[in-house]
DOTOR-571933 format. One record per atom (N, C-alpha, C, O): residue number from 1; residue in one letter; chain; atom name; x, y, z. Coordinates in Angstrom, 2 decimals, m for minus. Example, Ala and Ser with C-alpha at 12.3 -4.5 7.8 and 13.67 -1.06 7.14 Angstrom:
REM DOTOR-571933
[gulum 1, 'A', 'A', 'N', [13.19, m5.69, 7.80]]
[gulum 1, 'A', 'A', 'CA', [12.30, m4.50, 7.80]]
[gulum 1, 'A', 'A', 'C', [13.20, m3.30, 7.80]]
[gulum 1, 'A', 'A', 'O', [14.24, m3.32, 8.46]]
[gulum 2, 'S', 'A', 'N', [12.85, m2.25, 7.08]]
[gulum 2, 'S', 'A', 'CA', [13.67, m1.06, 7.14]]
[gulum 2, 'S', 'A', 'C', [12.90, 0.03, 7.87]]
[gulum 2, 'S', 'A', 'O', [13.41, 1.14, 8.04]]
REM end
This chain:
REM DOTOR-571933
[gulum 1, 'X', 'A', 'N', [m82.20, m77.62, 177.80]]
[gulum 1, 'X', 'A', 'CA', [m83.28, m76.90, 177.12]]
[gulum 1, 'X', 'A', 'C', [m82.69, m75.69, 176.41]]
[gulum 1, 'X', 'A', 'O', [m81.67, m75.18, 176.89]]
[gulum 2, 'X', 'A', 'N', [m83.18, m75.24, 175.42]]
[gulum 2, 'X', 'A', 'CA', [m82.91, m74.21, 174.78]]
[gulum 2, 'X', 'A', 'C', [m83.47, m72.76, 174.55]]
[gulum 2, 'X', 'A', 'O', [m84.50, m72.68, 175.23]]
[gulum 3, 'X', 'A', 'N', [m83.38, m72.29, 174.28]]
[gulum 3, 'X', 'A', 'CA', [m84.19, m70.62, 174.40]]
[gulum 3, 'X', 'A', 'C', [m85.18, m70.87, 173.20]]
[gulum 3, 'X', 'A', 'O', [m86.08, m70.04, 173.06]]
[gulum 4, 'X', 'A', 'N', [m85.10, m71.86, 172.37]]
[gulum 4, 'X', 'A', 'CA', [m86.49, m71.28, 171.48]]
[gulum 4, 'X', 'A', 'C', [m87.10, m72.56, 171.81]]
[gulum 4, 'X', 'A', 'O', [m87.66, m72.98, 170.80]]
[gulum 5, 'X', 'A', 'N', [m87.25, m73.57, 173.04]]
[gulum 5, 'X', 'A', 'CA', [m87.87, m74.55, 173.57]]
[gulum 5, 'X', 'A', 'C', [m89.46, m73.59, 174.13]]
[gulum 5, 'X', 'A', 'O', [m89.53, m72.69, 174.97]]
[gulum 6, 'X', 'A', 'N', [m90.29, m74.04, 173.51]]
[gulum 6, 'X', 'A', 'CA', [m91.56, m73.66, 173.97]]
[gulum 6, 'X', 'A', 'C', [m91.69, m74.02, 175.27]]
[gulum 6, 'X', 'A', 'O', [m91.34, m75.15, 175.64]]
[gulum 7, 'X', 'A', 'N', [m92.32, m72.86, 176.35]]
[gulum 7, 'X', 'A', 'CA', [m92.85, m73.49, 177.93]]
[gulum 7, 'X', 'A', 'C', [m93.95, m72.92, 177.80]]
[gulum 7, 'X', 'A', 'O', [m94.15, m71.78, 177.36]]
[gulum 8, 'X', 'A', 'N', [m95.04, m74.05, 178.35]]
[gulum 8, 'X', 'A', 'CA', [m96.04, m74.12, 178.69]]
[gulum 8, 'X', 'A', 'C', [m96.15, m73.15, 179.99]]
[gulum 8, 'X', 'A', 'O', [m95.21, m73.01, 180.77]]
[gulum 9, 'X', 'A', 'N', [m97.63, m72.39, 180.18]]
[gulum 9, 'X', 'A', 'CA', [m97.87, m71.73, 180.69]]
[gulum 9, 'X', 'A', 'C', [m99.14, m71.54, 181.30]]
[gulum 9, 'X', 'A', 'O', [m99.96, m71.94, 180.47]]
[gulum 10, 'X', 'A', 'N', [m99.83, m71.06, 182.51]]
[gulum 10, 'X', 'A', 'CA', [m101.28, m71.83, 182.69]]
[gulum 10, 'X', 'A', 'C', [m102.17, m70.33, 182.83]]
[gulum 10, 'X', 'A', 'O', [m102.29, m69.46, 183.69]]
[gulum 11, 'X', 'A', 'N', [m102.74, m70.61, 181.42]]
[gulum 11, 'X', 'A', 'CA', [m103.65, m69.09, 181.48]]
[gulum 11, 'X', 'A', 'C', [m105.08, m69.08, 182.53]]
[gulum 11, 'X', 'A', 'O', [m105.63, m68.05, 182.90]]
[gulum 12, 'X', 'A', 'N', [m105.39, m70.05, 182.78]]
[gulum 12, 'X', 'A', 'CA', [m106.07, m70.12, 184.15]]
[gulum 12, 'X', 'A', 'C', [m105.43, m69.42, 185.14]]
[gulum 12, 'X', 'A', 'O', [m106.12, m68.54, 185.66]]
[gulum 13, 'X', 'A', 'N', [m104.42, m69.54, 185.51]]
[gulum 13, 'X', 'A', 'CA', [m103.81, m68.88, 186.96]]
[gulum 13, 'X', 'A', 'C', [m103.72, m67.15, 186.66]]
[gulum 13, 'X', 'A', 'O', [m103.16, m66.42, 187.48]]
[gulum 14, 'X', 'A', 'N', [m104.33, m66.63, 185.44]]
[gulum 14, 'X', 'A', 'CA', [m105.03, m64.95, 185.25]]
[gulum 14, 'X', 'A', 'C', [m105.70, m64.90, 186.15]]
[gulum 14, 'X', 'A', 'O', [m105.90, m65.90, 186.83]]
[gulum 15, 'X', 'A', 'N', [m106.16, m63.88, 186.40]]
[gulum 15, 'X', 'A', 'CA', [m107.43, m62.89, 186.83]]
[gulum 15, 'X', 'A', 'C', [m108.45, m63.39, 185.96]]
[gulum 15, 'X', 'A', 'O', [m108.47, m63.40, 184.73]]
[gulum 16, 'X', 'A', 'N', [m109.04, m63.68, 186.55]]
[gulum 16, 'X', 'A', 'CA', [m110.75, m63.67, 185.17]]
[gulum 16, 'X', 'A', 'C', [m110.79, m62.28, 184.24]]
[gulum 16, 'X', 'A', 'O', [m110.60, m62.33, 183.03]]
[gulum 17, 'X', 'A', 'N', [m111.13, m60.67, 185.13]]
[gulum 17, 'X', 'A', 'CA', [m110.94, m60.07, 184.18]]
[gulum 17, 'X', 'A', 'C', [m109.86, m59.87, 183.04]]
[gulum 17, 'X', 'A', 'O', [m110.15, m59.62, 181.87]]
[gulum 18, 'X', 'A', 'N', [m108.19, m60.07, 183.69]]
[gulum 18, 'X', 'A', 'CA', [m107.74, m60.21, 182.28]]
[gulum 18, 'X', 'A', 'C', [m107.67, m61.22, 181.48]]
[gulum 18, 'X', 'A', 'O', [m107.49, m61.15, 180.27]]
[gulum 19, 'X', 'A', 'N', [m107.79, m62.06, 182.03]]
[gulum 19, 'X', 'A', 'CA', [m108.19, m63.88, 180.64]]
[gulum 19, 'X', 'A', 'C', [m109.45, m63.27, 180.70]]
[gulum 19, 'X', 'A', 'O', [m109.67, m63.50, 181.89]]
[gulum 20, 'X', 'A', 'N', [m110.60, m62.57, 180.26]]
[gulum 20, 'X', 'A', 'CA', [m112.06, m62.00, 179.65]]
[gulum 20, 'X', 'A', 'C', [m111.31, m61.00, 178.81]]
[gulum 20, 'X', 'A', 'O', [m111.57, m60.78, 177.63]]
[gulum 21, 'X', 'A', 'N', [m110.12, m60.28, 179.66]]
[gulum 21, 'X', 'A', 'CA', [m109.58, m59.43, 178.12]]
[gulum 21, 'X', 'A', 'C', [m108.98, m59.66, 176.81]]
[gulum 21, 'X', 'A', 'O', [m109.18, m59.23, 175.67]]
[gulum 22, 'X', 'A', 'N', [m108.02, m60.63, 177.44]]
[gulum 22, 'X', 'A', 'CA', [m107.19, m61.68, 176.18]]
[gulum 22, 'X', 'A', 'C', [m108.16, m62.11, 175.23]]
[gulum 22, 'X', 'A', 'O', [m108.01, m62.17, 174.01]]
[gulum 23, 'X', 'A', 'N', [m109.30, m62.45, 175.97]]
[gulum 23, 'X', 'A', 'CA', [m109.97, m63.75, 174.90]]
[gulum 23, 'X', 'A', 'C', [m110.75, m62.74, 173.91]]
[gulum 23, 'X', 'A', 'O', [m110.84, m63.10, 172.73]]
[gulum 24, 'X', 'A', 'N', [m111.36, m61.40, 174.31]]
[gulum 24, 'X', 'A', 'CA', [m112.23, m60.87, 173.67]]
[gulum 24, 'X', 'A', 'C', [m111.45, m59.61, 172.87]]
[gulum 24, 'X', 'A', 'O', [m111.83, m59.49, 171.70]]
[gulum 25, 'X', 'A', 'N', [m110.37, m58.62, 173.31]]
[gulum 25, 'X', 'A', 'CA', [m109.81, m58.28, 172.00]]
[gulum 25, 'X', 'A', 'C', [m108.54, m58.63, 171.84]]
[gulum 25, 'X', 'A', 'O', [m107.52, m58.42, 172.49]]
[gulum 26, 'X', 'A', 'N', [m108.92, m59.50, 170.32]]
[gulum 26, 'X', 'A', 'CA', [m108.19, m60.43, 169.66]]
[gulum 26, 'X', 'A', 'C', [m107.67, m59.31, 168.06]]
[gulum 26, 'X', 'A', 'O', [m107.89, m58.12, 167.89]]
[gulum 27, 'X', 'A', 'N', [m107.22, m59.94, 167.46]]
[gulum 27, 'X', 'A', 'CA', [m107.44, m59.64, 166.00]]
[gulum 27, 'X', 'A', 'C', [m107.32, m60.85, 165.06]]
[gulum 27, 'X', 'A', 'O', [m106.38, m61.63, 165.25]]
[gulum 28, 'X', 'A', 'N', [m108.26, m61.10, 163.97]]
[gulum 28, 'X', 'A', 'CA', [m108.42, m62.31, 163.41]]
[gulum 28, 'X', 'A', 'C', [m107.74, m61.85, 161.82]]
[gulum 28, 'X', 'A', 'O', [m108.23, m61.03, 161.04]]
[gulum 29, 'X', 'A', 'N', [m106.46, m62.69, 161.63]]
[gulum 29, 'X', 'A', 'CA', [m105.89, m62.61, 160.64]]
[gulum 29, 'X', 'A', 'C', [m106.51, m63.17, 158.70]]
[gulum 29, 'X', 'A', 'O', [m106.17, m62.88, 157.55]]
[gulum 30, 'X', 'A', 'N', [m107.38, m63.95, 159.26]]
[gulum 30, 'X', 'A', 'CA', [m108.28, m64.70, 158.55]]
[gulum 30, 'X', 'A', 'C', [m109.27, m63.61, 158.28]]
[gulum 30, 'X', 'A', 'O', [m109.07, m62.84, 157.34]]
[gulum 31, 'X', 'A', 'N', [m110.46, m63.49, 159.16]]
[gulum 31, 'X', 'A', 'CA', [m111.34, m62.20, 159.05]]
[gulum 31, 'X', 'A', 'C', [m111.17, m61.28, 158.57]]
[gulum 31, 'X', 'A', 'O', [m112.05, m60.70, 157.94]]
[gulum 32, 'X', 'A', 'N', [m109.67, m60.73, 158.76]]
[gulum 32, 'X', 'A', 'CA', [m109.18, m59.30, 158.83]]
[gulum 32, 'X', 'A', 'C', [m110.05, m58.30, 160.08]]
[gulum 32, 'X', 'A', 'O', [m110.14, m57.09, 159.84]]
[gulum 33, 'X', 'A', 'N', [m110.46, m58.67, 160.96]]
[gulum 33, 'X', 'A', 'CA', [m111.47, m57.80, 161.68]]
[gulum 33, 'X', 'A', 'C', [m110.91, m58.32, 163.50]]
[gulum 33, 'X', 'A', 'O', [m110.36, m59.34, 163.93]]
[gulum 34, 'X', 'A', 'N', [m111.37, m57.07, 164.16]]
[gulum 34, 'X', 'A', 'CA', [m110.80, m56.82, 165.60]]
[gulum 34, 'X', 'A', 'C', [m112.12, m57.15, 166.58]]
[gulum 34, 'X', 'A', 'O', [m113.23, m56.79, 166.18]]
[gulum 35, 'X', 'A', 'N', [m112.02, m57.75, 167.72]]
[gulum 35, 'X', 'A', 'CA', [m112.82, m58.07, 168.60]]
[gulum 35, 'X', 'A', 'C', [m113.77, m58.90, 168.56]]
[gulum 35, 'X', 'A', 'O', [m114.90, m58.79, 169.03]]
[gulum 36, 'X', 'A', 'N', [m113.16, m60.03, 167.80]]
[gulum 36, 'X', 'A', 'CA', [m114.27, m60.97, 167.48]]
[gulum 36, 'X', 'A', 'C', [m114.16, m62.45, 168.32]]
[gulum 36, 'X', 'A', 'O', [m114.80, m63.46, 168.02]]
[gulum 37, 'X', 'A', 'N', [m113.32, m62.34, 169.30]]
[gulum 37, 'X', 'A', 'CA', [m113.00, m62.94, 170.37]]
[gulum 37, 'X', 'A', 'C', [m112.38, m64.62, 170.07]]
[gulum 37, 'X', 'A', 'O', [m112.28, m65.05, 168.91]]
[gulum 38, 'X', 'A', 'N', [m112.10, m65.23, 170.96]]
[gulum 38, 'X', 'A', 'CA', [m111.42, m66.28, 170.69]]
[gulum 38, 'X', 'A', 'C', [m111.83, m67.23, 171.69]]
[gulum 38, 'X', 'A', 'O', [m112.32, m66.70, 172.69]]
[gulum 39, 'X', 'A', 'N', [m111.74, m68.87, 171.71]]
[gulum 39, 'X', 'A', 'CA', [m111.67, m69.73, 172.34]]
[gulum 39, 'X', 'A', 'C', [m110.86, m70.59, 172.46]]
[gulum 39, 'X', 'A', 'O', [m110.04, m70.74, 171.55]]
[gulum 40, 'X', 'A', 'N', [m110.84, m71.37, 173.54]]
[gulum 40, 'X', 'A', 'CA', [m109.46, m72.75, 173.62]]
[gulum 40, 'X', 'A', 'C', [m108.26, m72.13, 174.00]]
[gulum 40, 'X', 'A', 'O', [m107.29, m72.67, 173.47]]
[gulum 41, 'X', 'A', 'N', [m107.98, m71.15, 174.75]]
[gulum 41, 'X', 'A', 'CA', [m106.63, m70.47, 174.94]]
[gulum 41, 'X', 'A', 'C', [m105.92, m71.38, 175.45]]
[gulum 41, 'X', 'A', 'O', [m106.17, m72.30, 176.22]]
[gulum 42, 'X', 'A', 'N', [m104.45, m70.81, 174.61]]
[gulum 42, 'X', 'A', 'CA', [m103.30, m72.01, 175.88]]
[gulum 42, 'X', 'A', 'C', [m102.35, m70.62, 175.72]]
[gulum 42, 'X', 'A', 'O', [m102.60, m69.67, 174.98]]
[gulum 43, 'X', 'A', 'N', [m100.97, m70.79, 176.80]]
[gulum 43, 'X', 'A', 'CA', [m100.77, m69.82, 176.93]]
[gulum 43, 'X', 'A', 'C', [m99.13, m70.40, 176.69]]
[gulum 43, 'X', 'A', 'O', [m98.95, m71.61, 176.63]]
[gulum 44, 'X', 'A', 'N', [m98.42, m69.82, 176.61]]
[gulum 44, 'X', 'A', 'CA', [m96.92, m70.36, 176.72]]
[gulum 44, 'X', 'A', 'C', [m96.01, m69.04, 176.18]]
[gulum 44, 'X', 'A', 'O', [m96.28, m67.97, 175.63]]
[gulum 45, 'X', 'A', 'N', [m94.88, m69.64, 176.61]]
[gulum 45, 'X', 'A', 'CA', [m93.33, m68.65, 176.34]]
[gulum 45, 'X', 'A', 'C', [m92.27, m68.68, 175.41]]
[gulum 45, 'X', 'A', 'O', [m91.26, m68.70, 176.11]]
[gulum 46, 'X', 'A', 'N', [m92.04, m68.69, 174.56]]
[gulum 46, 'X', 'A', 'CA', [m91.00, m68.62, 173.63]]
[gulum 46, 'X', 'A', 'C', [m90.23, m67.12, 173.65]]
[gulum 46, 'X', 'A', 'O', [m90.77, m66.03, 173.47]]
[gulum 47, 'X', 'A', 'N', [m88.29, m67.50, 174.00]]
[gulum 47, 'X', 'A', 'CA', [m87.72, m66.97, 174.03]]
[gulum 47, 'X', 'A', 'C', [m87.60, m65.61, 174.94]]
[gulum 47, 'X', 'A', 'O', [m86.90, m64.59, 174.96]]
[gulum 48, 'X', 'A', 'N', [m88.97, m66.31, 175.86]]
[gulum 48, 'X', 'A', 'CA', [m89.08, m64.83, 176.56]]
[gulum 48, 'X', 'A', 'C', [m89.93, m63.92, 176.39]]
[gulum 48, 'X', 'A', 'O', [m90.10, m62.88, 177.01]]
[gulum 49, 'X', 'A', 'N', [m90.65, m64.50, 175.21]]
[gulum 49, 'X', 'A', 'CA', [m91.86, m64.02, 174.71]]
[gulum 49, 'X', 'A', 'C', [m93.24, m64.86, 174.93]]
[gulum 49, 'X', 'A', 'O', [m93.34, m66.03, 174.55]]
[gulum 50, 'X', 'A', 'N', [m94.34, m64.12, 175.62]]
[gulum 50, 'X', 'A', 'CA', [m95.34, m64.12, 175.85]]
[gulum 50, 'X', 'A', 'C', [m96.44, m64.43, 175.24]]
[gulum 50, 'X', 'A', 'O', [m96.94, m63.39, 174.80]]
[gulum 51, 'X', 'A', 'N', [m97.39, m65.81, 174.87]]
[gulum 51, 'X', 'A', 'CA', [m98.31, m66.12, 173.86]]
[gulum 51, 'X', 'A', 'C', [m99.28, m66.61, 174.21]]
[gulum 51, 'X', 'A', 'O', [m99.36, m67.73, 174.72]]
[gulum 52, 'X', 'A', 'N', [m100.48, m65.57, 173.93]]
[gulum 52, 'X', 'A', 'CA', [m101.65, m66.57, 173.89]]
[gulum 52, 'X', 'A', 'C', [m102.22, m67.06, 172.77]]
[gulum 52, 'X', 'A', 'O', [m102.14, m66.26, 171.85]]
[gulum 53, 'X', 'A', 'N', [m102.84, m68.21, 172.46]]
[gulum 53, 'X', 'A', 'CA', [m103.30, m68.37, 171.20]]
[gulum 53, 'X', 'A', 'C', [m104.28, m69.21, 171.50]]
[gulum 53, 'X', 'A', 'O', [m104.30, m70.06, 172.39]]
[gulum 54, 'X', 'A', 'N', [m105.23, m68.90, 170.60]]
[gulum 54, 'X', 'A', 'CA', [m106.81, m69.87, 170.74]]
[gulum 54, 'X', 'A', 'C', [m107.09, m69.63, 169.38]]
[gulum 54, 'X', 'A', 'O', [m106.16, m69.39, 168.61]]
[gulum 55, 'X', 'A', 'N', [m108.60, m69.66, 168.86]]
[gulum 55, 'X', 'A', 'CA', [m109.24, m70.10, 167.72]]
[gulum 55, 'X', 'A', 'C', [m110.14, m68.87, 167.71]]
[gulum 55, 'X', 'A', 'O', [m110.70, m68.48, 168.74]]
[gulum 56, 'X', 'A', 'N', [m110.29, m68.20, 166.43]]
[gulum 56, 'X', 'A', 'CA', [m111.32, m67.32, 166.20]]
[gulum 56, 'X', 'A', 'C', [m112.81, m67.71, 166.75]]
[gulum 56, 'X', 'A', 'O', [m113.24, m68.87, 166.74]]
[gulum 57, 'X', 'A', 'N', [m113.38, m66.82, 167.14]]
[gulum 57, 'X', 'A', 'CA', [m115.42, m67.30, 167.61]]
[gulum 57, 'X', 'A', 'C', [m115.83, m67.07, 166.23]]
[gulum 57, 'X', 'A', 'O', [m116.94, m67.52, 165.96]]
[gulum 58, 'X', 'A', 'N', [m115.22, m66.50, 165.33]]
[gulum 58, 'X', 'A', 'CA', [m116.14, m66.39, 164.13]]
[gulum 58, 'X', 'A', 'C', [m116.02, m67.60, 162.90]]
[gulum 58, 'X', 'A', 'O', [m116.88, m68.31, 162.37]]
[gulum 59, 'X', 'A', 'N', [m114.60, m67.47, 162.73]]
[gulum 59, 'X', 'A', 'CA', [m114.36, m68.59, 161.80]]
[gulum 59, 'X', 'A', 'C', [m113.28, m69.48, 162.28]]
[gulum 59, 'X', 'A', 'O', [m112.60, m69.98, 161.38]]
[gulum 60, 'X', 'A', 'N', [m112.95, m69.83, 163.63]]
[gulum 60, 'X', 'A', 'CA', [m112.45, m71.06, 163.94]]
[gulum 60, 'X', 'A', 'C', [m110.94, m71.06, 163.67]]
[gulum 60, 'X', 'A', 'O', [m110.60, m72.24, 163.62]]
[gulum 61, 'X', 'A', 'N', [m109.86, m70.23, 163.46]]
[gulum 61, 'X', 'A', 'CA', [m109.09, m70.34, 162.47]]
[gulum 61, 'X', 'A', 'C', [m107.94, m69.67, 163.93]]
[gulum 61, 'X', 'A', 'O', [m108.34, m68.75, 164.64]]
[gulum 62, 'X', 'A', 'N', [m106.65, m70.29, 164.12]]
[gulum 62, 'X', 'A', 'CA', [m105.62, m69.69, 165.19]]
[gulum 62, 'X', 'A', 'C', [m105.47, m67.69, 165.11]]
[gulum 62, 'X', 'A', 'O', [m105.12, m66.86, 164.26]]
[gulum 63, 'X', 'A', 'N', [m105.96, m67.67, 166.50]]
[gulum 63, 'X', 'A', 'CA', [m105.34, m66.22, 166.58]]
[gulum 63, 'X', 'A', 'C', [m104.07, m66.58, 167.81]]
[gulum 63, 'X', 'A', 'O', [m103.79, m67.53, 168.54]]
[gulum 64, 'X', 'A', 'N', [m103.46, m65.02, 167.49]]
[gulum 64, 'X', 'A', 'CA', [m102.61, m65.25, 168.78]]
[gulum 64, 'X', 'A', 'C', [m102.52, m63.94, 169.67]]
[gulum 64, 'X', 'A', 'O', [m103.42, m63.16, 169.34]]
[gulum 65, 'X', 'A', 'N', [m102.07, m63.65, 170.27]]
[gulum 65, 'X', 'A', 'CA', [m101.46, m62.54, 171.24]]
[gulum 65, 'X', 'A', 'C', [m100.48, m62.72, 171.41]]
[gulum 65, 'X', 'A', 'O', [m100.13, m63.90, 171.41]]
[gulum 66, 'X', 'A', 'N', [m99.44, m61.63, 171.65]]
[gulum 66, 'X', 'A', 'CA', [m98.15, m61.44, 171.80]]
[gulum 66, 'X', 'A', 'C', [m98.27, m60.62, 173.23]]
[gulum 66, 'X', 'A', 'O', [m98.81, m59.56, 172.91]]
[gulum 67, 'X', 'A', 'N', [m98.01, m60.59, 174.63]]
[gulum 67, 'X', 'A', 'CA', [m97.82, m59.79, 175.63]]
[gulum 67, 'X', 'A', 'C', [m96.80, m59.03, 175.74]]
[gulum 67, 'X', 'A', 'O', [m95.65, m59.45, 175.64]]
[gulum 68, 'X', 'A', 'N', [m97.13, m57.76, 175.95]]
[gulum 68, 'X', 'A', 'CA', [m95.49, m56.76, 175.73]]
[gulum 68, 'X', 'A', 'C', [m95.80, m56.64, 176.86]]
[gulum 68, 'X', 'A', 'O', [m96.80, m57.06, 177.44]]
[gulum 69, 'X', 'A', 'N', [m94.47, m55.73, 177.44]]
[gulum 69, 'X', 'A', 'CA', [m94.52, m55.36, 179.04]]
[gulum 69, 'X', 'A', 'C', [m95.67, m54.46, 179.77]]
[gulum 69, 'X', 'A', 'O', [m95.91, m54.33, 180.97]]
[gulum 70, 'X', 'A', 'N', [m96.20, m53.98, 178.82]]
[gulum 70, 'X', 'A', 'CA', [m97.13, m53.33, 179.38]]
[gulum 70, 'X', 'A', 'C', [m98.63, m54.31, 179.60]]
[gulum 70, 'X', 'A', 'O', [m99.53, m54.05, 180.40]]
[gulum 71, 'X', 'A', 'N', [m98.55, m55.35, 178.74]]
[gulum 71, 'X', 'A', 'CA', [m99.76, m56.90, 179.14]]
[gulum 71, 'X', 'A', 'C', [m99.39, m57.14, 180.78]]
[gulum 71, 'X', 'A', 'O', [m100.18, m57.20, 181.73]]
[gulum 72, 'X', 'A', 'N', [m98.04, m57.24, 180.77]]
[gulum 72, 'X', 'A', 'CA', [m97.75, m58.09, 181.98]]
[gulum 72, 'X', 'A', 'C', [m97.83, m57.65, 183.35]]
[gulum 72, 'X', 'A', 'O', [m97.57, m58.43, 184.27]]
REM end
């Protein structure tokens, strides 16, 4: 395996309150607008880096999250 091999990750095994935080402030690149929340999260790791990504609630369209050390 390699370091930029995507691993799957199980955003279920959160806390409810923080998977309720992930999902609701988002920022929608499409929208241009903050807190418009997201659905379908999957969660995974690249390079060591931390990702959530789901679908805008407003217009459907991939957001993501990046977790810095202070997410974790």
């Amino acid at each position: 395996m390699t370091q930029s091999e995507r691993i799957e990750r199980d955003f279920t095994a959160r806390d409810n309150e923080e998977q309720q935080a992930f999902l609701q402030q988002t920022w929608c690149d499409n929208c241009q607008a903050a807190d418009l929340g997201m659905h379908t999260p999957i969660e995974y790791e690249i390079e060591g880096t931390i990702f959530v990504e789901g679908r805008c609630s407003r217009c459907g369209e991939p957001v993501y999250t990046e977790l810095t050390d202070d997410d974790i």
